[in-house]
N, CA, C and O of each residue as an XYZ file, in Angstrom:
360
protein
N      24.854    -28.587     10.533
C      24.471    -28.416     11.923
C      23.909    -27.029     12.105
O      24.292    -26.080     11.420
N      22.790    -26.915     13.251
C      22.216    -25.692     13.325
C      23.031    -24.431     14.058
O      23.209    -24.558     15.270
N      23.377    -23.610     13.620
C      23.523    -22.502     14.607
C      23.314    -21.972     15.700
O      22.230    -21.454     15.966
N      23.868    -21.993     16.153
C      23.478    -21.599     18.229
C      23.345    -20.341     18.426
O      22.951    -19.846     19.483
N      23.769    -19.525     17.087
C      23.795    -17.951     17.519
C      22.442    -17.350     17.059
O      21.633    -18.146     16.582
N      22.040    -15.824     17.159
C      20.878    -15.042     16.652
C      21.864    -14.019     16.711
O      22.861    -13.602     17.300
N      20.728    -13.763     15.413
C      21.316    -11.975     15.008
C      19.957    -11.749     13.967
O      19.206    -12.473     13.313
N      20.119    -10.351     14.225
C      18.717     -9.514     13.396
C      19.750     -9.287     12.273
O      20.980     -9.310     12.223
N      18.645     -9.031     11.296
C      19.218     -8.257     10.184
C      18.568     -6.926     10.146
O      17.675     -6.887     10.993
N      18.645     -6.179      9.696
C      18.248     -4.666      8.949
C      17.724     -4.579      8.044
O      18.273     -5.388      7.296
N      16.608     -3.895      7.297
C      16.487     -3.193      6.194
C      14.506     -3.577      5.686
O      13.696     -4.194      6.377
N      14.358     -3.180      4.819
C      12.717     -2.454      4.394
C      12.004     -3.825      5.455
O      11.143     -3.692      6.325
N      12.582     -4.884      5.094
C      11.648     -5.970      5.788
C      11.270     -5.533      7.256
O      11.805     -4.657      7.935
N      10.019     -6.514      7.636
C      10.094     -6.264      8.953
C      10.228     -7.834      9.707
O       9.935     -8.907      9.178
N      10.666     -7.656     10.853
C      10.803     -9.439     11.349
C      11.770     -9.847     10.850
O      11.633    -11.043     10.593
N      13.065     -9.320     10.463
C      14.249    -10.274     10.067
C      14.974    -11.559     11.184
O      15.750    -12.503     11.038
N      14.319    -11.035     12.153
C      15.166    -12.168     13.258
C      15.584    -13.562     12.693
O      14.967    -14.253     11.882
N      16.561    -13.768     13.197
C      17.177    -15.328     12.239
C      17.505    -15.789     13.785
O      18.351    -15.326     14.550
N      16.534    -16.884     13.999
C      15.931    -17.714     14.785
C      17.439    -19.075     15.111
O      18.371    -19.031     14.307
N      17.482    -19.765     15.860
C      17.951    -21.034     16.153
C      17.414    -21.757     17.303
O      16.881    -21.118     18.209
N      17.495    -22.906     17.346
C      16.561    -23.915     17.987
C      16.718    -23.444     19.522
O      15.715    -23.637     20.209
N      17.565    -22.995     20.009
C      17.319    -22.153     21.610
C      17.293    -20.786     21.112
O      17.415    -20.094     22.122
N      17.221    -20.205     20.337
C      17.376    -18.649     20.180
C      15.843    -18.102     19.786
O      14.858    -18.833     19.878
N      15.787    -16.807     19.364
C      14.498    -16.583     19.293
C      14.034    -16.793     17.989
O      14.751    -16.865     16.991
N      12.011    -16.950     18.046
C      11.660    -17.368     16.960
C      11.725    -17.098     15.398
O      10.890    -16.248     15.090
N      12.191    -17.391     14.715
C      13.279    -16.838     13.386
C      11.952    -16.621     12.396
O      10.948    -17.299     12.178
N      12.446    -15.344     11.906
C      11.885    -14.803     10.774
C      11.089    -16.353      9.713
O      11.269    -17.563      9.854
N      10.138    -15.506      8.618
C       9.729    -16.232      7.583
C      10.631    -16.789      6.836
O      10.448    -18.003      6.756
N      11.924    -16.247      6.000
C      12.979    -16.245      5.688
C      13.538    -17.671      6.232
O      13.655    -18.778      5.706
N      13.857    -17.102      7.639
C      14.867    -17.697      8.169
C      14.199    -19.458      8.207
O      14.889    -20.457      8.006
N      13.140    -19.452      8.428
C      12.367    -20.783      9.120
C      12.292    -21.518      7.715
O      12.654    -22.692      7.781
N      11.921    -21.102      6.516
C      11.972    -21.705      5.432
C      12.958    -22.073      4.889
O      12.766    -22.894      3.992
N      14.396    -21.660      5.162
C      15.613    -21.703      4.866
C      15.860    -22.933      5.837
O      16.244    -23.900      5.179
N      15.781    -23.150      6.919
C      15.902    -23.859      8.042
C      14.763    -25.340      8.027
O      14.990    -26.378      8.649
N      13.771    -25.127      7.316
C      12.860    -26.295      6.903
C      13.520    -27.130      5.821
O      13.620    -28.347      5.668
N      14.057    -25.791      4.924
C      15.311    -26.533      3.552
C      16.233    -27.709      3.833
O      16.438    -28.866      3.469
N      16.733    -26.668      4.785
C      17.473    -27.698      5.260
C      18.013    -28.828      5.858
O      19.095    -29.408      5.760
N      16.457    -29.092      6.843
C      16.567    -30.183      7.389
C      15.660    -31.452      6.663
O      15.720    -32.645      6.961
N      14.780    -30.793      5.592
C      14.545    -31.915      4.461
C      15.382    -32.377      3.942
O      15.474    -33.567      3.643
N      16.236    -31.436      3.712
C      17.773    -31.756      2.835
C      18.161    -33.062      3.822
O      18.152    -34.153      3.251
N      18.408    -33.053      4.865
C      19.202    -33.819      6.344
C      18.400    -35.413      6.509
O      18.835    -36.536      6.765
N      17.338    -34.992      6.285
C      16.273    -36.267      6.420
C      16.554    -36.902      4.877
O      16.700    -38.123      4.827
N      16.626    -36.239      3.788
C      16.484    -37.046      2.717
C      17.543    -37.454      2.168
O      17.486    -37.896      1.020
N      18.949    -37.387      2.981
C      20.331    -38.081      3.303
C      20.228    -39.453      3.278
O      20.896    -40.201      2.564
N      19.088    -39.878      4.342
C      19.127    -40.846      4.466
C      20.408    -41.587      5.193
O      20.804    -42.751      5.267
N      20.893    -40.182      5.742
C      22.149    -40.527      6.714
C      22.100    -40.029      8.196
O      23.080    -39.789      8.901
N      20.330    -39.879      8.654
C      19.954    -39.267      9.521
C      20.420    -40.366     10.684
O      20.178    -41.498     10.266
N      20.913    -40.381     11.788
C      20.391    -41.072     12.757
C      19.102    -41.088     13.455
O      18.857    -39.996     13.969
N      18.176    -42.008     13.642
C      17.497    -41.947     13.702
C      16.707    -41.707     15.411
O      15.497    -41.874     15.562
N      17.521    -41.353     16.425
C      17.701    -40.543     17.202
C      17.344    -39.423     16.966
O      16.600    -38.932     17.815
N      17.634    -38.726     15.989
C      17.639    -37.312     15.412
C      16.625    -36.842     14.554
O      16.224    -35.687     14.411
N      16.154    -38.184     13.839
C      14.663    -38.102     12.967
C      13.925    -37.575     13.945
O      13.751    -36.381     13.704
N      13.315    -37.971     15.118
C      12.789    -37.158     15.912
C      12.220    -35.854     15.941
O      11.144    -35.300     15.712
N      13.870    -35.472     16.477
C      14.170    -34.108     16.839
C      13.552    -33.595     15.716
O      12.405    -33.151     15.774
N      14.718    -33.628     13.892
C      14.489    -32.666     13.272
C      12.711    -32.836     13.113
O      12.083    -31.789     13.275
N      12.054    -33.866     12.863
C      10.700    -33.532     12.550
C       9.735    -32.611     13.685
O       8.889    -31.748     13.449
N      10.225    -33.166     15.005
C       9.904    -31.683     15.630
C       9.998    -30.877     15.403
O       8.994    -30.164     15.410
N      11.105    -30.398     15.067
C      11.904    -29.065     15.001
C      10.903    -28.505     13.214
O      10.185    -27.506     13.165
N      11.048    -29.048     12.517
C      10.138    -29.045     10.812
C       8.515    -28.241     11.279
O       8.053    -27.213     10.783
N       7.972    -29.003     12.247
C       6.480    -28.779     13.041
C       6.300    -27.945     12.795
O       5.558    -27.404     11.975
N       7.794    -27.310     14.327
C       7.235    -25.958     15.140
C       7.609    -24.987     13.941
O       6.910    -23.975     13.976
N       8.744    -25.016     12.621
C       8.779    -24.124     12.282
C       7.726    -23.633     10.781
O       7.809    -22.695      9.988
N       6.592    -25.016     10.949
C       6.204    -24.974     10.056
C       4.755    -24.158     10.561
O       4.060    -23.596      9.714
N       4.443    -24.155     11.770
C       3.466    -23.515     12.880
C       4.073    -21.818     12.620
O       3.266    -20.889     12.610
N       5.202    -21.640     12.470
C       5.856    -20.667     12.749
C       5.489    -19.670     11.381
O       5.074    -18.533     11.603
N       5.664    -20.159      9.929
C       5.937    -19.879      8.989
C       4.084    -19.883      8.598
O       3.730    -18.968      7.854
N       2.928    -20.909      9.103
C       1.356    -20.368      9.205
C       1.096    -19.804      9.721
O      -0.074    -19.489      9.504
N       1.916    -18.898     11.160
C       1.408    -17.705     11.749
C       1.773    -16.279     10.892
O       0.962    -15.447     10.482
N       2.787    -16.269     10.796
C       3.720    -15.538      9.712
C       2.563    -14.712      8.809
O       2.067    -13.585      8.788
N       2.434    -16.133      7.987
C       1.288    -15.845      6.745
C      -0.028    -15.537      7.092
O      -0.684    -15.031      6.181
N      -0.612    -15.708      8.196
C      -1.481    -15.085      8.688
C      -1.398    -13.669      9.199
O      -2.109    -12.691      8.971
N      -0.412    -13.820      9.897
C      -0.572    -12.028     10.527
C      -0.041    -11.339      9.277
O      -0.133    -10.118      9.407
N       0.288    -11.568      8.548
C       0.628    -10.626      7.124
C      -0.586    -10.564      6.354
O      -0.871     -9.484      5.837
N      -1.455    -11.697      6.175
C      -2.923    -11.502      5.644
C      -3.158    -10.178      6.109
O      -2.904     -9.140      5.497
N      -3.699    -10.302      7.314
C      -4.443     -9.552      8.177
C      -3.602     -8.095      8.464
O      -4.127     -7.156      9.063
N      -2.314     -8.068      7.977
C      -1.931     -6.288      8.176
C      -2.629     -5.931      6.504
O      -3.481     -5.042      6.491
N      -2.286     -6.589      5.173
C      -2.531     -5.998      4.410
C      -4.511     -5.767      4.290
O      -5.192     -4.860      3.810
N      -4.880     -7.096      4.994
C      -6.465     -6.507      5.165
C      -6.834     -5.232      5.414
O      -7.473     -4.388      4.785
N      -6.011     -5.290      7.027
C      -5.948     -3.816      7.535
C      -6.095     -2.627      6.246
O      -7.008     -1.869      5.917
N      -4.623     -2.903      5.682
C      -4.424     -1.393      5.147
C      -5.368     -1.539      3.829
O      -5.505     -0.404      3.373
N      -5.822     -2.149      3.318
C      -6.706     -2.505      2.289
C      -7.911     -2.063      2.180
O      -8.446     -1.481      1.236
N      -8.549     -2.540      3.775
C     -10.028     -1.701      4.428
C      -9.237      0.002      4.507
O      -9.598      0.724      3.578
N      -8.354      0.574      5.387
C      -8.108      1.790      5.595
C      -8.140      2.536      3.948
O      -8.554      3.661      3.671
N      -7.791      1.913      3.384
C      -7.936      2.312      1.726
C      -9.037      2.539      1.032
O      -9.448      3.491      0.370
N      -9.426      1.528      1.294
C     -11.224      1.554      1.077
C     -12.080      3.133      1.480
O     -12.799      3.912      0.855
N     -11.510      3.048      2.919
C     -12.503      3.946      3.810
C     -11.944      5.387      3.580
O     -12.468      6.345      4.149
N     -10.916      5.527      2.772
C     -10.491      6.882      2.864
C     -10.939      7.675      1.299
O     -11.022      7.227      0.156
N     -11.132      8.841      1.799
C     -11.931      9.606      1.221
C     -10.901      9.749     -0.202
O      -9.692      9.909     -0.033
N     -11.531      9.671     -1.705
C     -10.240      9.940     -2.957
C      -9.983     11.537     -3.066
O     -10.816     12.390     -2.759
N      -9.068     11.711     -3.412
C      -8.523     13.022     -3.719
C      -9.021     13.740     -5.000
O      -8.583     14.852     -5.295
């Protein structure tokens, strides 16, 4: 069953937030861990199917979640990649 709570974590990463289905939107980490697991839930084959639903909703948004992710991380290392480029060598 999913967790109802949030809590950040700390340290070099950035975006640790660990997300739950009312809580806020959970880290890369967290959403892939949380996709794990509800493949795991579906491939039980002890899903009610009431709930097939839900979790494949729930799979979607965090799979929307985990292509934004990877996009805005493209685009910081672009960033610093061009700033690299453009700076003068020593």
């Amino acid at each position: 069953m999913l967790d109802k709570t949030a809590s950040t974590q700390t340290g070099p990463d950035l975006d640790k937030t660990v997300g739950t289905e009312t809580g806020p939107e959970p880290g890369y980490a967290a959403a892939v861990e949380e996709l794990d697991a509800i493949l795991d839930e579906i491939s039980s084959h002890d899903l009610d199917v009431d709930l097939l639903a839900a979790r494949v909703e729930r799979a979607s948004t965090l799979i929307e979640i985990c292509r934004k992710r990877i996009t805005n991380a493209r685009m910081q290392v672009e960033r610093v990649m061009a700033t690299l480029a453009e700076a003068p060598e020593a």
